[in-house]
C-alpha positions in Angstrom: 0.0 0.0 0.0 2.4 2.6 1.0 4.9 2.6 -2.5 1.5 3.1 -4.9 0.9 6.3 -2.1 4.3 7.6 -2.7 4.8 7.4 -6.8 2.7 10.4 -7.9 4.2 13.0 -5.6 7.7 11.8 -6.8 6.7 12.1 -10.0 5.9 15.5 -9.3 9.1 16.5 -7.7 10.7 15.2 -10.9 8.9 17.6 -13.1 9.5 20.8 -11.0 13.2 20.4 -11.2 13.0 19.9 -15.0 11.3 22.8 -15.2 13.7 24.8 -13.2 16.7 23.3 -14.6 15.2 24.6 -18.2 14.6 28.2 -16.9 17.7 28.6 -15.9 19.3 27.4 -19.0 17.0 30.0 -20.7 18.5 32.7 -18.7 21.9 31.5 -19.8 21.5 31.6 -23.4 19.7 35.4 -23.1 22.5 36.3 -21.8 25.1 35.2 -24.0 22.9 36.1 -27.1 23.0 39.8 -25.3 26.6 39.8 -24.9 27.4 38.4 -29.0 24.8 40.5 -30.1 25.9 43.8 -28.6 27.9 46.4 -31.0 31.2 46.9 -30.3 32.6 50.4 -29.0 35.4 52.3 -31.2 38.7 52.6 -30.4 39.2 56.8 -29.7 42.2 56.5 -32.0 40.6 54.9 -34.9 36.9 55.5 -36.8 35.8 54.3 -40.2 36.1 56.3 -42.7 32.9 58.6 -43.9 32.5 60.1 -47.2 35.6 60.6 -48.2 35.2 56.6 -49.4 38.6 55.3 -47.7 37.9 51.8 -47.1 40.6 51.4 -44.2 40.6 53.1 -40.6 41.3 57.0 -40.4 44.0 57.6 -37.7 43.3 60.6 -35.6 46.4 62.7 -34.7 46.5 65.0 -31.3 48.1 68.2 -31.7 51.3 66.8 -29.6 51.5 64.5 -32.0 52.9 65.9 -35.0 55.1 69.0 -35.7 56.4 71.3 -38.4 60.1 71.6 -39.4 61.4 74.5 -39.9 65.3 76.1 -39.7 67.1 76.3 -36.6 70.3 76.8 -34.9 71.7 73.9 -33.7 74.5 73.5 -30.6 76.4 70.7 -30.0 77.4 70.6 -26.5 79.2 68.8 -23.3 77.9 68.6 -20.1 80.3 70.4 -17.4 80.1 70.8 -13.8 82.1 71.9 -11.0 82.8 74.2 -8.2 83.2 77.7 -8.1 86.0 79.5 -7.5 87.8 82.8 -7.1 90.8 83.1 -9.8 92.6 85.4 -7.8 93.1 84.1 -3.9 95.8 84.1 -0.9 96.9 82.5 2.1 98.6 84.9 4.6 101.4 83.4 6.0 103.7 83.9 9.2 106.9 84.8 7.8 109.0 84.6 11.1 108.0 82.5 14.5 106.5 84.2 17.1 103.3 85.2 19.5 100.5 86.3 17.1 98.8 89.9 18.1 96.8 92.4 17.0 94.3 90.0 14.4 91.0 91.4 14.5 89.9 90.5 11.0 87.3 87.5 11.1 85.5 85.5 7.9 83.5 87.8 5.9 85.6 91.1 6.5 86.9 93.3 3.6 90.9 93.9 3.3 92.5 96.3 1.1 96.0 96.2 -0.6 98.6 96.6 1.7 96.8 96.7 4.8 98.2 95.5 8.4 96.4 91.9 9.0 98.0 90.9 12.0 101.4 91.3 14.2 104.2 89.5 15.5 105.8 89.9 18.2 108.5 92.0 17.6 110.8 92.9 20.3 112.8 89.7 19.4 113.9 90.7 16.2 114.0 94.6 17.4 116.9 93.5 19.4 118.6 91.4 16.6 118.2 94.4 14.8 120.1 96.3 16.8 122.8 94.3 17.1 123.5 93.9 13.9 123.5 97.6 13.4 126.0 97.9 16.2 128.3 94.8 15.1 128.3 97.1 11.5 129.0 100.3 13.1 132.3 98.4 15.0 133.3 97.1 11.6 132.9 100.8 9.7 135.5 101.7 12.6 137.6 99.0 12.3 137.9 99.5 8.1 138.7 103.5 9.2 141.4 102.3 11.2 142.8 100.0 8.4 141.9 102.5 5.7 144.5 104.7 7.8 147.2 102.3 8.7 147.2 101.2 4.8 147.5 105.3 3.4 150.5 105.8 6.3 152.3 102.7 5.1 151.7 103.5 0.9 153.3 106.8 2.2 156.2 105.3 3.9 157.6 102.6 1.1 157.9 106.0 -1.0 160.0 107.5 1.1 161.8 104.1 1.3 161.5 103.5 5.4 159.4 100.6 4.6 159.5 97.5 2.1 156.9 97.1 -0.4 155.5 93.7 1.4 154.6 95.1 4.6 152.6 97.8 2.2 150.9 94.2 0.9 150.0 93.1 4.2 148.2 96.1 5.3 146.4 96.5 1.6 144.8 92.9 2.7 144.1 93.8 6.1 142.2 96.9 4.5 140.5 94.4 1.9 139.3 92.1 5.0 138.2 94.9 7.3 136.0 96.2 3.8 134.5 92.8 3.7 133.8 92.1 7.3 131.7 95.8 7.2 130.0 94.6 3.8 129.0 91.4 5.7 127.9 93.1 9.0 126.0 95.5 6.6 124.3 92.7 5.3 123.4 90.7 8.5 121.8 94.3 9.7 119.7 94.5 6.6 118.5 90.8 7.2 117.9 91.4 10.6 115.4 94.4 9.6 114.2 92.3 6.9 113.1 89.8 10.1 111.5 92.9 11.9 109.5 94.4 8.8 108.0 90.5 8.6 106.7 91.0 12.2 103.9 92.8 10.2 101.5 90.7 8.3 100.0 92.9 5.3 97.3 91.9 2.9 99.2 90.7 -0.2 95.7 92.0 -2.5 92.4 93.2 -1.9 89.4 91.7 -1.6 87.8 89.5 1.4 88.7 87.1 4.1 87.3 83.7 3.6 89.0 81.8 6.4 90.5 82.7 9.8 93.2 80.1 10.4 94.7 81.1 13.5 94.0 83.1 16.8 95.5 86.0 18.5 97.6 84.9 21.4 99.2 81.7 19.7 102.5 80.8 18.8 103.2 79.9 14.9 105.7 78.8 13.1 107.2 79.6 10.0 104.7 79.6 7.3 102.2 78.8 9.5 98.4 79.7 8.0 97.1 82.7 8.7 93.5 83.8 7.5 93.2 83.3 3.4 92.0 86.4 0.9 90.0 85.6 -2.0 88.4 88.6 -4.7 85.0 87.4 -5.6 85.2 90.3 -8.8 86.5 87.0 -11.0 85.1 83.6 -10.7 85.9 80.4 -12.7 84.8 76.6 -12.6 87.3 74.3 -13.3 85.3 71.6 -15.2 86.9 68.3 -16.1 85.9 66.1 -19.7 87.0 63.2 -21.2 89.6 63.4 -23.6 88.0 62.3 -26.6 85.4 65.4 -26.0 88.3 67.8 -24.9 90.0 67.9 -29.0 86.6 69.8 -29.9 87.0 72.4 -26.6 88.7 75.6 -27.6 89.1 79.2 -26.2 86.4 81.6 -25.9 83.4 79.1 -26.2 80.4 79.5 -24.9 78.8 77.8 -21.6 75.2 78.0 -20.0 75.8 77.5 -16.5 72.9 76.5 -13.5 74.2 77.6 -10.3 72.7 76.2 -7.4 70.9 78.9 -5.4 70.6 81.0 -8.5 67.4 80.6 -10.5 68.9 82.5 -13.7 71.1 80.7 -16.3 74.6 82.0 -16.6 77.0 82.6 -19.2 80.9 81.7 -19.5 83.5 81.1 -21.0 86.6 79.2 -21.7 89.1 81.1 -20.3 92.1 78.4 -20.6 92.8 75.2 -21.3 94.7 72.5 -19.5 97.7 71.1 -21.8 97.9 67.9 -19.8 95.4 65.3 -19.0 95.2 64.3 -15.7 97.0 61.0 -14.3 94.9 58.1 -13.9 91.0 59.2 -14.7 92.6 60.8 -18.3 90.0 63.8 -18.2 91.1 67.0 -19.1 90.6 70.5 -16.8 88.7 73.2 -18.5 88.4 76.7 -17.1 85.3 78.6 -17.6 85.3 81.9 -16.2 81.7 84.3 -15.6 80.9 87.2 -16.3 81.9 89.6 -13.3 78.6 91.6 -14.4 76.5 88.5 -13.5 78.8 88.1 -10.3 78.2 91.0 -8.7 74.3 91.1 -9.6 73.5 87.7 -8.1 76.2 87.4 -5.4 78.3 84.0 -6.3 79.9 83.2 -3.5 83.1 80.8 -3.8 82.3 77.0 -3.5 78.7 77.0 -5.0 78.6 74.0 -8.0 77.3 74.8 -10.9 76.4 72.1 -13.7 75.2 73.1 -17.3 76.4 72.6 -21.2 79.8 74.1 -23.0 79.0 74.4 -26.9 81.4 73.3 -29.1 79.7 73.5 -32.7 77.2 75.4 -33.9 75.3 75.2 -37.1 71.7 76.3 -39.1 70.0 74.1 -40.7 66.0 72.2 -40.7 65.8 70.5 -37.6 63.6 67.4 -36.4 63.2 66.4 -32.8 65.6 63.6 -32.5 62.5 60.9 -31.5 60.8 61.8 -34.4 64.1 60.1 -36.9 63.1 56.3 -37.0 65.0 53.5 -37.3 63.9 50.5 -38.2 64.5 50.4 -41.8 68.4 50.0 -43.3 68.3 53.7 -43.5 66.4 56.6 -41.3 63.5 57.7 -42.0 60.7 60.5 -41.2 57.1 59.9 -41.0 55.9 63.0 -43.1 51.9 63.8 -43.6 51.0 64.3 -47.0 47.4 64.9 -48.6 46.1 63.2 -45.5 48.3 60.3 -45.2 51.5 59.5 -43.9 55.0 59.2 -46.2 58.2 57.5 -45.2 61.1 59.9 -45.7 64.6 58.6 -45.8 67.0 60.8 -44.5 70.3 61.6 -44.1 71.2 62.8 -40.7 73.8 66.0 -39.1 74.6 67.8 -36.3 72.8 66.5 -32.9 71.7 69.2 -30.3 70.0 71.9 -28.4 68.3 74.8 -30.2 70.8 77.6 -29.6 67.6 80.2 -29.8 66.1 79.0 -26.8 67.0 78.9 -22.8 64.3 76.2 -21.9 64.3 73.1 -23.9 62.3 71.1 -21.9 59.3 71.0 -24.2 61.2 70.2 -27.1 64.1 68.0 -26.0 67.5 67.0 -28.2 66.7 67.8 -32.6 69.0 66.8 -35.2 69.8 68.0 -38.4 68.1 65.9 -41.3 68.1 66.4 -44.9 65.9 64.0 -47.5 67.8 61.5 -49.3 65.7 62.3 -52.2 66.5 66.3 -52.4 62.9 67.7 -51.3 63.0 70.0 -49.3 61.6 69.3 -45.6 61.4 72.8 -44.4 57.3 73.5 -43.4 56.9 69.9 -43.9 54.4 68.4 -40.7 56.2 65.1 -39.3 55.1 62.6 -36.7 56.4 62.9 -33.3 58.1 59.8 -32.0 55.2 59.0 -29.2 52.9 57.8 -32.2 55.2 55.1 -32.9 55.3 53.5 -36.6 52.7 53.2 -39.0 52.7 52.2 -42.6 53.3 54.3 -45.7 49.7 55.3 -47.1 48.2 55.1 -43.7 45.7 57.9 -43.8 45.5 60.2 -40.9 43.6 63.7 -40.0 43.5 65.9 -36.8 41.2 65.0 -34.1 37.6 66.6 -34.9 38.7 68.2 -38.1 39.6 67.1 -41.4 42.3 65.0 -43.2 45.9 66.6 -42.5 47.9 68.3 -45.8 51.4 68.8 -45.9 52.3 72.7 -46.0 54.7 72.4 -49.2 55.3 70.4 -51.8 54.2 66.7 -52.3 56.8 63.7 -50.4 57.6 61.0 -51.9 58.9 57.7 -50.4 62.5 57.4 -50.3 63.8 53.9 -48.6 
């Protein structure tokens, strides 16, 4: 009795889940007939063509992306950096030993030619001094009294009361006597030599950059003092390599970034080292400023200053260096023409920085280029390098507007 109960209500179970399991496969194949049947979106960079009847894709170009060539004047340059300096400087130094008095000047202070730095103890070679005078003044007397004895004794072999070898003897004695006063004249004028020295004097003008010793002490012989230096003429002594130095020569030009100094500055080579230095092989160049620009933004010695030294210069058109591609035997440009884009070959110059402009950060390194072909390129609208390669023919126009058209003449491939 109870399995004939049971049978219909499993029965009916049975159909329930065949009916859900078919709704849901429904649901399933809506939603993948949604999803296939959907249209696709565009890509922003590429729409189909409208009227003008191109069957292929129309590449749109940002303003970035292209730009126009046109004459410019190129500079090839190095990069130098180093520290500045002043070209004229001193180190006061103790000439004689002795207690150091009377420095007063400290770091900052301005010094004229000639004047009194510091003091030395003098009452040391004040004494010396006078004893060499004195030990000259008791020669002087002695060479009177020989002087004497020698003109009695010239007078006496003429009248024949002496021989003419005694008159010998007292001619040298008169000789030594002269040199013994010679010599004590000389000690005395080295001994006030040594007293003059007691007074330290600034050797040039201009102002004290270090303070080296302090009143009170006891130096030595050449023992530091304080150190001048004239900020009116500053230099940086840059070093290269020696395969860039053969192209470095007098009187070019360098645009200089000095730390602290928002303005670019201007110098230029002022000398050249002859010898390259042992071991890193780099060659010193010497680029000296403008004292104009020195006095108006207040270089101080020690600041480093990094920038570029021109050494060639030239005019001629000019493409941004990523625009030149490479991937063809020989380089190429990717000029617009009548709406579509040409491969140029070309044959490439000088490599640098517009000469004609202080801020190049927009524009980056150009270089020289010239069409294998012979058309001109000047006015001529080329792809910048961030749009990368595309094929010859491939037809382009500016974003919202209508195909692009070169500005002169018609380019022609040239591989």
């Amino acid at each position: 009795m109870f399995p004939l109960q049971r049978r219909p209500a499993a029965a009916s179970r049975a159909r329930r889940t065949r009916l859900l399991i078919g709704s849901l496969l429904l649901l399933v194949a809506t939603a993948l007939a949604f999803l296939l049947l959907r249209p696709k979106a565009q890509t922003p960079q590429v729409v189909q063509a409208q009227a003008s009847g191109n069957a292929g894709p129309v590449i749109e170009l940002q303003a970035q992306d292209h730009t126009v060539l046109r004459q410019r004047t190129l500079q090839r340059s190095l990069p130098v950096s180093g520290t500045l300096r002043a070209v004229r400087s001193a180190l006061v130094k103790a000439r004689v030993s002795g207690e150091l008095q009377e420095l007063t000047l400290r770091e900052g202070d301005t010094v004229q030619l000639g004047q009194v730095i510091a003091r030395i103890d003098p009452a040391e070679y004040a004494a010396r001094l006078r004893q060499s005078k004195l030990q000259a003044d008791a020669a002087k007397a002695q060479l009177d009294i020989n002087q004497r004895q020698y003109q009695n004794n010239e007078a006496l072999v003429q009248q024949g009361f002496i021989s003419s070898t005694a008159l010998d003897a007292s001619l040298a004695q008169l000789n030594a006597a002269r040199a013994n006063y010679q010599a004590a004249l000389a000690a005395a004028d080295v001994a006030q030599k040594s007293a003059d020295d007691t007074v330290l004097r600034a050797p040039m003008s201009g102002q004290i950059s270090q303070r080296l010793t302090q009143p009170g002490e006891r130096v030595a012989i050449d023992a530091r003092i304080v150190e001048i230096v004239d900020l009116s003429q500053m230099e940086i002594e840059a070093a290269i390599s020696a395969a860039d130095s053969v192209s470095v020569r007098v009187g070019q030009q360098a645009r200089l970034q000095v730390e602290g100094v928002p303005e670019t500055l201007t110098a230029r080579v002022a000398r050249i080292n002859p010898s390259a230095q042992t071991g890193s092989r780099s060659v010193l160049v010497y680029l000296k400023l403008d004292p104009q620009d020195i006095a108006r933004t207040g270089l101080r010695q020690g600041l480093f200053a990094q920038g570029a030294l021109a050494t060639e210069t030239v005019r001629a058109v000019a493409a941004p260096a990523s625009a030149v591609r490479y991937d063809k035997p020989q380089p190429y440009l990717q000029v617009l023409d009548q709406g579509q884009v040409r491969h140029v070959s070309v044959t490439l110059g000088l490599r640098g920085l517009d000469a004609n402009q202080s801020d190049h950060g927009d524009e980056g390194e150009l270089i020289a280029v010239r069409a294998s072909n012979g058309i001109p390129l000047e006015g001529r609208t080329v792809l910048q390098g961030v749009v990368g390669a595309l094929r010859d023919g491939t037809p382009v126009r500016e974003a919202s507007a209508a195909p692009l058209k070169a500005e002169a003449g018609t380019a022609t491939p040239g591989h």
